[in-house]
C-alpha positions in Angstrom: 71.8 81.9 112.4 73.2 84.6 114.4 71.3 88.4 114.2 73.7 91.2 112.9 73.3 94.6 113.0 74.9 97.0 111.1 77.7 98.5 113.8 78.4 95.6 116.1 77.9 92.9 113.5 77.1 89.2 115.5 78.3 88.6 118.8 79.9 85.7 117.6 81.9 87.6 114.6 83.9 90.9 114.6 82.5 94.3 115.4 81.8 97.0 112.7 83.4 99.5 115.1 85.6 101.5 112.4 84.3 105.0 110.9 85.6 106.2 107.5 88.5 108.4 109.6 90.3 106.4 112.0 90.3 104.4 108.5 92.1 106.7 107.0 94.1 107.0 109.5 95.0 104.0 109.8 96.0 103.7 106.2 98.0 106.6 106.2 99.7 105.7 109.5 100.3 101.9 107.8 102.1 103.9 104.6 104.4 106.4 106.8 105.5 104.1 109.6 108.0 101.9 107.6 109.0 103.4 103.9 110.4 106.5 105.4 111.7 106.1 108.6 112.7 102.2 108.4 114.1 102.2 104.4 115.0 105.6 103.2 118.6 105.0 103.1 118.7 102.0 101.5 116.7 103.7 98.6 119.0 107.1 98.3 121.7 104.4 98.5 120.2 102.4 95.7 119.4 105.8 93.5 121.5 108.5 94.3 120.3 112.2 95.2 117.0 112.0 93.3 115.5 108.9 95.4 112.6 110.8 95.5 111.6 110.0 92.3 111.6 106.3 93.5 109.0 106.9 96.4 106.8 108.7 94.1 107.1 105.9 91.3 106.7 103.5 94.3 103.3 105.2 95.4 101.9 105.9 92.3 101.8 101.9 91.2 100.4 101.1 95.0 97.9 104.2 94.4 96.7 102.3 91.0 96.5 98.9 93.2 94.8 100.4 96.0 91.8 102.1 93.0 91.6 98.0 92.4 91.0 97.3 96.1 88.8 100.3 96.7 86.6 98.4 93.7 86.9 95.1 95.0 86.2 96.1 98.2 82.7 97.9 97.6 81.9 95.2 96.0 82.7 92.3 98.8 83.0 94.2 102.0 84.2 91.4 104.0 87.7 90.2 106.3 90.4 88.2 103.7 90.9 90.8 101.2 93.0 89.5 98.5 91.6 86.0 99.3 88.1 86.8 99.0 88.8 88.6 95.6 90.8 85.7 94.1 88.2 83.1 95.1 84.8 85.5 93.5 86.9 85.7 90.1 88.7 82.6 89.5 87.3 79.6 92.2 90.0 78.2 91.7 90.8 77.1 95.8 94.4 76.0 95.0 95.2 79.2 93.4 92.8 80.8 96.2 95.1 78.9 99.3 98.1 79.6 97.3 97.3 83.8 97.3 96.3 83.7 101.7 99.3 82.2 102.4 101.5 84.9 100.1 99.8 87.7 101.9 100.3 85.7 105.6 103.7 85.3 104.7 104.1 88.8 103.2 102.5 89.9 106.4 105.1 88.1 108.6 108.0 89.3 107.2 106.8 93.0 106.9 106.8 92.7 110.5 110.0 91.1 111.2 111.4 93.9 109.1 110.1 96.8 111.1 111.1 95.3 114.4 115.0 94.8 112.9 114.0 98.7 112.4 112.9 99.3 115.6 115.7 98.4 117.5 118.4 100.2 115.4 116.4 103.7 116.7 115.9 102.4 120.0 120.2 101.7 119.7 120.7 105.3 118.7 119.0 106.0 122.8 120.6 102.7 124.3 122.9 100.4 123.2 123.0 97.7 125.5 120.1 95.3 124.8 121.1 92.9 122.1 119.0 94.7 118.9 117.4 90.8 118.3 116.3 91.0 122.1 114.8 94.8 121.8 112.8 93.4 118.4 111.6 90.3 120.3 110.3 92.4 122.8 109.0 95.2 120.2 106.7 92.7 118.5 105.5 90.4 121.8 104.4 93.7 122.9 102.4 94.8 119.8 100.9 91.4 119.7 99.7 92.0 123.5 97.9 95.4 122.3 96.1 93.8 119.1 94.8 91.0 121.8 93.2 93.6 123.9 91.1 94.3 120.5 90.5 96.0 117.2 88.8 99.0 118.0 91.5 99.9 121.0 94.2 99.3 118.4 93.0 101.2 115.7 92.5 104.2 118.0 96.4 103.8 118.8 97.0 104.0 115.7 95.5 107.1 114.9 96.9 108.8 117.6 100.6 107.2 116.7 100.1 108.4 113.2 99.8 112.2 114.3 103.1 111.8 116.4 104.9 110.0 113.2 103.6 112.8 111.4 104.4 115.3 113.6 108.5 113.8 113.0 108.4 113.8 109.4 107.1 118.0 109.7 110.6 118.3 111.3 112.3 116.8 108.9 110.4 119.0 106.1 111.3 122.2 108.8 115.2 121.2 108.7 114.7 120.6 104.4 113.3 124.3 104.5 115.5 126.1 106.7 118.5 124.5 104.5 116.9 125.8 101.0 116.2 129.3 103.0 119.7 129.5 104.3 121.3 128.9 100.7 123.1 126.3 101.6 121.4 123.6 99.7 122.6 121.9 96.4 119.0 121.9 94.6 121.2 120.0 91.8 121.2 116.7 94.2 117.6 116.5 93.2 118.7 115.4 90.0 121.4 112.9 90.3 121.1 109.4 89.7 124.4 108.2 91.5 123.5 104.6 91.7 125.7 102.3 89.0 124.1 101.7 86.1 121.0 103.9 84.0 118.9 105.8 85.9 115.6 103.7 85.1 117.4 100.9 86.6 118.2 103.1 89.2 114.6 104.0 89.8 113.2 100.4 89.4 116.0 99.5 92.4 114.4 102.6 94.6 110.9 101.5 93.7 111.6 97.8 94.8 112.3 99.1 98.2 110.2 101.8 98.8 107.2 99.7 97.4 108.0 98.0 101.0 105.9 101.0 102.9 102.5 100.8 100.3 100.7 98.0 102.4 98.4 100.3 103.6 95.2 99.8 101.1 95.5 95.2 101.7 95.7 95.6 105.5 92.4 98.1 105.3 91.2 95.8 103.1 91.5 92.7 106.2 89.6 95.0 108.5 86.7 95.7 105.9 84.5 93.5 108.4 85.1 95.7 111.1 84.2 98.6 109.2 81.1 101.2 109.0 79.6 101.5 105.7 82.7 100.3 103.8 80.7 101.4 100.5 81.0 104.4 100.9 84.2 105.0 103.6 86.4 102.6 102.0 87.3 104.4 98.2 87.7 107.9 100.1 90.2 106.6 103.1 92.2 104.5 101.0 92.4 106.6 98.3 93.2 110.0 100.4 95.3 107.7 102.3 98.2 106.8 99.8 97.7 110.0 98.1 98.2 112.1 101.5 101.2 109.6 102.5 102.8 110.3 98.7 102.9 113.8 99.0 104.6 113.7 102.7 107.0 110.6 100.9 108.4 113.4 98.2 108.9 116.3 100.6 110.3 114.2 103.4 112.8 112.7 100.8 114.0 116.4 99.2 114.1 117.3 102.5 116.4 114.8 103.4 118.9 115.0 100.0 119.2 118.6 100.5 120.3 118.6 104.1 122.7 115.0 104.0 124.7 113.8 101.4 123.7 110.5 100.0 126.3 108.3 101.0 125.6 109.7 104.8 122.0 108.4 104.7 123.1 105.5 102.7 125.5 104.5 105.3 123.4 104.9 108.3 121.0 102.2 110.4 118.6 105.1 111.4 118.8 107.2 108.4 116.6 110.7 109.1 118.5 110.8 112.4 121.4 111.7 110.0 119.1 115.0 109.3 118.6 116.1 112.5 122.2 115.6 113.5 123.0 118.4 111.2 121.4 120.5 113.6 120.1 123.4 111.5 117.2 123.8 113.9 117.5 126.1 116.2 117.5 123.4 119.2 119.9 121.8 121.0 120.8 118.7 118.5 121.0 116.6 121.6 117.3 117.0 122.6 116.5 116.7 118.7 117.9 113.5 118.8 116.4 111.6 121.5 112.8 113.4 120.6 113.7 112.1 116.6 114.5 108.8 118.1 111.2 108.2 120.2 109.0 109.6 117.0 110.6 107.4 115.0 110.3 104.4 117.1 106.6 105.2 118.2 105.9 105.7 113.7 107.6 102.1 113.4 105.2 100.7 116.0 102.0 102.1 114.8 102.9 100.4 111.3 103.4 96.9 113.0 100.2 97.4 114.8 98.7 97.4 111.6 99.8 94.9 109.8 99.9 92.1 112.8 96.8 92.8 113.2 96.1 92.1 109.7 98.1 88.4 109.5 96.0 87.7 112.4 92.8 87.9 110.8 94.2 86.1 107.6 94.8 83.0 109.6 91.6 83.6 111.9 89.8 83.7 108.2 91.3 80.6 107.0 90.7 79.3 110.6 86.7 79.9 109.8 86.6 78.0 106.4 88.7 75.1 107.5 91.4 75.4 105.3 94.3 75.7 108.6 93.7 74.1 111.5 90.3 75.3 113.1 92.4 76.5 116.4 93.3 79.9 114.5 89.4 81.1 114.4 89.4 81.0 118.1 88.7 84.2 119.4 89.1 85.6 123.3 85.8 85.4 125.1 85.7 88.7 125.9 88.3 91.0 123.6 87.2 89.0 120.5 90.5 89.0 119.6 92.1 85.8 117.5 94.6 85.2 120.2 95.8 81.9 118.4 96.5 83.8 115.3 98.3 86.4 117.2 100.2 83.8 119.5 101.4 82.0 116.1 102.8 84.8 114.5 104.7 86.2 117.2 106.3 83.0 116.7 106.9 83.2 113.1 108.1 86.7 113.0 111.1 86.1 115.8 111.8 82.8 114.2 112.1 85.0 110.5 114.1 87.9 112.7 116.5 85.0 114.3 117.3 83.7 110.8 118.2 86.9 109.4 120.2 88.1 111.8 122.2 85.2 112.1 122.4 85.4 108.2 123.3 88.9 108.5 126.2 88.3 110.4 127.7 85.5 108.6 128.0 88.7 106.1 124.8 88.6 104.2 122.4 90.9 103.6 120.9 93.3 106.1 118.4 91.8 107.8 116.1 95.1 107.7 116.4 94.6 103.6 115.9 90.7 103.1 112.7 90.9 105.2 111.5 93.7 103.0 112.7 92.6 99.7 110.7 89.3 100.3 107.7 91.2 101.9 107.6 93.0 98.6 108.0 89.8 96.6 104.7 88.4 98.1 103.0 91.6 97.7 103.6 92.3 94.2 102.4 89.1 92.7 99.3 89.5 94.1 98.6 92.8 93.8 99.2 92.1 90.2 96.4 89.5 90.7 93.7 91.3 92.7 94.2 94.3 89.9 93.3 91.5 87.4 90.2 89.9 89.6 89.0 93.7 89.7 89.2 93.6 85.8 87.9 90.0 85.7 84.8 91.2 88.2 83.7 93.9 85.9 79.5 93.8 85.3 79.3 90.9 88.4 77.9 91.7 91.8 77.2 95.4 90.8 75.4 97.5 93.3 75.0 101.5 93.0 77.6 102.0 95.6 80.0 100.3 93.7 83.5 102.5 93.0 84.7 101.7 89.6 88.3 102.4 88.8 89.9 103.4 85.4 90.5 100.8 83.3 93.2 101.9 81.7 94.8 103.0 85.0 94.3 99.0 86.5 95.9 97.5 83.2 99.3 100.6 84.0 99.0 99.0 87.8 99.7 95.3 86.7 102.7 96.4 84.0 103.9 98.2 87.2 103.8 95.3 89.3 104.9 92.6 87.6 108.0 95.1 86.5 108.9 95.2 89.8 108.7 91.9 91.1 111.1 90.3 88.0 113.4 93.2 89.2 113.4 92.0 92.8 114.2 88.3 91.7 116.5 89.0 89.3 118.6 91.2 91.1 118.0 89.0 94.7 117.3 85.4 93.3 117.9 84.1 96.7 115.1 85.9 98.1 113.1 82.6 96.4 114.6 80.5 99.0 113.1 82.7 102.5 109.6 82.7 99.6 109.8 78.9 99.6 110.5 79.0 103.1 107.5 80.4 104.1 104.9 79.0 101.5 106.2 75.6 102.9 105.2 77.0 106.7 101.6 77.1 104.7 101.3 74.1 103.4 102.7 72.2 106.6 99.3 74.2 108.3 97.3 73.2 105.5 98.6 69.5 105.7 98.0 69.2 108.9 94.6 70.0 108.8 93.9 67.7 106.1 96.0 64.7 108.2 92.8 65.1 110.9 90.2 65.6 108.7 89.5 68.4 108.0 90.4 71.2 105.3 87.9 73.1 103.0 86.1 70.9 100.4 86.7 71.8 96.8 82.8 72.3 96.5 83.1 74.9 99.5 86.0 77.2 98.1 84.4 76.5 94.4 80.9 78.3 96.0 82.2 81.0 97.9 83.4 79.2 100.9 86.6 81.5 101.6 84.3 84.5 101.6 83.0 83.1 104.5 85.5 83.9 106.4 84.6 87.6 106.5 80.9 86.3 106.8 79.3 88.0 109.7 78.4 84.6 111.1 80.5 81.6 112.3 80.8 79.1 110.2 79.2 75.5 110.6 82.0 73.5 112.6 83.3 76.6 114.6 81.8 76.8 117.5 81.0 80.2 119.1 84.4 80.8 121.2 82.2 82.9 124.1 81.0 79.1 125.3 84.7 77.9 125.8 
């Protein structure tokens, strides 16, 4: 058996390299990346002037989820988050398969969404690259900067989330100046424009600003790779969503007080529309372009994060056997899972292929249907991990155990499952691009089973996907240094 230690973990497994701040970080910068500056639009257009009230319904249900994860987490500080916490409460391993490849799948179209998002910013600088191209190229080159490691990618990210921040201070400086210069309609605030009652209003804003709060499962994927995640883990994530909701509401009055709703609505790149009303004292020109690369740079530090998360969901069910065994192979030197990174750069430009060629045959945006089923995934089993964190309560107890409210987790799955019936109700079709991708999963999963292999019942059943945040390799997987 391999020798751990308590920063670098085994050579043969992943390196505790990550301190409680460039965690928080790297939650935060997860949050900010994609629900303002990819979605905002689409939610004032599905609300009306008060769409703020729709980020901070959104945050406040991912908040209550992330108190469950911050829980579950203490408890098992190990890689496969949701997995992990599915298999301690119910070992059940279909139901525990079932949940990995909803989070993989959720993961893959997250990212195919912000890359659609990407390239409409990178348009508003240069128009002639085909937008499918400049995504393409957007995600093979995140995928090239999670393979030269976690610990250099985290770092980006911390240092991308002060730029993204730095954009969304302009936008609250342009929301300012406009309430300082009179000018505003503070009576925007409170119009719910959308057709239909307002709560329905909300519900649609919430469905796709819930999009951005991924922040506290993708954490939750590098909890192997984390110092002391008893005691780092409940004050990043938590500080995290709470620090990202705060900038979400001002960011969003900002923007309804400076543009009018069907503006932002109607555009591809929607806080650009703020800083063309040039109420800065700065040439709007040299606004734009600087907007544009913030914006762009806050969209990549958001895919960073959560490719590297589907990485290590495959490289996890790599370890247990439950996908072919190739996806546990890491680099020999970047211990990076370079077949799980290879495989979902392919995934994610099939997904963005797909939708664009859906998109224009006149369906729906591709930006939306990526995130619409990315939020399908994610709310069923956040819904679940908020019940395995109920379901957990009095096992595996340790004094550095966080322990949510209880009546707070039991508001967090009401809020959940509200939204995903709203989601397939209103977009039954999204069920199809669901299927779609659970099928990818079981293809994988079949596969391994045609040669062999796959994860007994007895193994799941006795912890055996907890294993694949176990600091050593498991038996069968060889130490990928010797390759």
């Amino acid at each position: 058996m391999a020798t751990t230690t308590a920063d670098s973990g085994p050579e043969s497994g992943l390196k505790r390299t990550i301190t409680g701040r460039l965690l928080y970080f790297y939650v935060l910068g997860d949050v900010l990346g994609s629900g303002v500056y990819v979605l905002i639009g689409l939610v004032a257009g599905a609300v009306g002037g008060a769409f703020w009230v729709a980020f901070a319904a959104g945050v406040t249900v991912a908040a209550i989820t992330g108190l469950a994860y911050a829980e579950l987490v203490t408890k098992y500080p190990q890689a496969a988050g949701a997995s992990l916490y599915v298999s301690r409460a119910f070992r059940n391993p279909t139901l525990t398969f079932f949940v990995t490849v909803c989070m993989l799948s959720a993961s893959f179209a997250a990212i195919g969404s912000l890359a659609s998002g990407f390239s409409r910013y990178f348009g508003s600088l240069w128009d002639l690259p085909p937008a499918l191209l400049v995504s393409v190229l957007f995600v093979a080159a995140v995928a090239v900067v999670n393979y030269i490691g976690i610990t250099e990618s985290v770092v980006i990210n911390m240092l991308m989330t002060l730029v993204e921040v730095a954009g969304l201070v302009i936008i609250a400086a342009i929301g300012v100046v406009a309430l300082a210069g009179g000018d505003a309609d503070l009576s925007v605030l409170t119009d719910f424009s959308a057709e239909g009652s307002p709560v329905i209003a909300v519900v649609a804003g919430v469905t796709l600003a819930f999009f951005a709060m991924t922040g506290f499962e993708n954490a939750a994927n590098v909890a192997e790779e984390t110092i002391d995640p008893s005691r780092t883990f409940p004050r990043a994530l938590v500080g995290g969503m709470v620090t990202a909701g705060v900038i979400y509401v001002v960011v969003a009055v900002s923007a309804a007080l400076v543009v009018p709703v069907d503006q932002l609505a109607g555009s591809d790149a929607a806080l650009l529309e703020v800083v063309r009303a040039g109420l800065l004292p700065l040439p709007v020109g040299v606004m734009i372009v600087l907007f544009s690369v913030i914006a762009m740079i806050a969209i990549s530090n958001t895919t960073l994060v959560t490719t590297a998360a589907g990485a290590r969901i495959l490289y996890g069910m790599g370890r247990v056997d439950v996908v072919p065994r190739v996806f546990a192979r890491v680099h020999p030197t970047r211990r990076s899972p370079v077949v799980a990174l290879g495989f979902t750069l392919a995934v994610v430009v099939l997904l963005m292929a797909v939708g664009s060629v859906f998109t224009a045959l006149g369906g729906p945006d591709v930006v939306e249907r990526l995130a619409t089923i990315t939020v399908v995934f994610l709310v069923f089993v956040y819904a679940l991990v908020i019940v395995c964190a109920l379901k957990q309560r009095g096992k595996d107890e340790h004094p550095g155990v966080f322990r949510a409210s209880t009546p707070l987790l039991v508001l967090g799955i009401l809020g959940n499952a509200a939204i995903l019936v709203y989601t397939v109700v209103d977009d039954p079709t999204s069920l199809l691009w669901v299927a779609g991708l659970l099928g990818l999963g079981a293809v994988l999963y079949a596969v391994q089973r045609a040669r062999g292999g796959g994860a007994s019942t007895e193994a799941l059943l006795s912890g055996g996907v907890e294993r694949a945040g176990d600091p050593d390799v498991p038996d069968g997987v060889p130490d990928e240094r010797s390759r």
